[in-house]
C-alpha positions in Angstrom: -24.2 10.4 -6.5 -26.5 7.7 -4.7 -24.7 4.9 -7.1 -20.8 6.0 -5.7 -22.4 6.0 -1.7 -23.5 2.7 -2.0 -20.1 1.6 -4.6 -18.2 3.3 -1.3 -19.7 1.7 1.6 -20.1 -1.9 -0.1 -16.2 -1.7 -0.7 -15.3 -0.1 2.9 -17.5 -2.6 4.9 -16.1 -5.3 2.7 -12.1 -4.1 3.7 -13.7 -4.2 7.1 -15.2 -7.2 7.4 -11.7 -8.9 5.6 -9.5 -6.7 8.7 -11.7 -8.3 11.1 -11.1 -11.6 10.2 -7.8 -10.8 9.9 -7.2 -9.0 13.0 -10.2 -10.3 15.5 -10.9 -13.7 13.8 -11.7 -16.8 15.6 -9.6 -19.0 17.5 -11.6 -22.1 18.1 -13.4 -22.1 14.4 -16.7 -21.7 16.1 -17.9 -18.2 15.1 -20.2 -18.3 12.5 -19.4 -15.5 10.6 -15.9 -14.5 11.4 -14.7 -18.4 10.8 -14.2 -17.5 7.1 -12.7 -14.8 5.1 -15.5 -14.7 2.4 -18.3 -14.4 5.0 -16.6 -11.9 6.8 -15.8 -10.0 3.4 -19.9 -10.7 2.8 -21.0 -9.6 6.0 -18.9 -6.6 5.9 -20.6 -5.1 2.6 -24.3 -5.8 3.5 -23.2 -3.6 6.9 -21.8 -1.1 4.2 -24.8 -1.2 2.1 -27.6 -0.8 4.8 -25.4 2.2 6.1 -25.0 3.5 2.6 -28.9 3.7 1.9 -29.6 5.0 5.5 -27.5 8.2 4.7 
């Protein structure tokens, strides 16, 4: 059960981090981790992970 929690939130925070580049993004190319789709995809799943093993 602990292996799909963690399989869950690494692919949610991942769709997240991709929708917020998508949707927020970065006009001026400045932001550090918003300025690319992979970092924000990367991002997004170590935020899912640390969620998934603090449930």
């Amino acid at each position: 059960m602990q292996v799909m929690a963690i399989a869950v939130g690494v692919s949610a925070g991942g769709m997240l981090g991709y929708l917020w580049h998508r949707l927020v993004g970065c006009s001026t190319g400045a932001c550090p981790i918003v300025r690319s789709p992979y970092l924000s995809v990367i991002w997004g799943a170590l935020l899912g992970l640390s969620f998934a093993l603090n449930r």
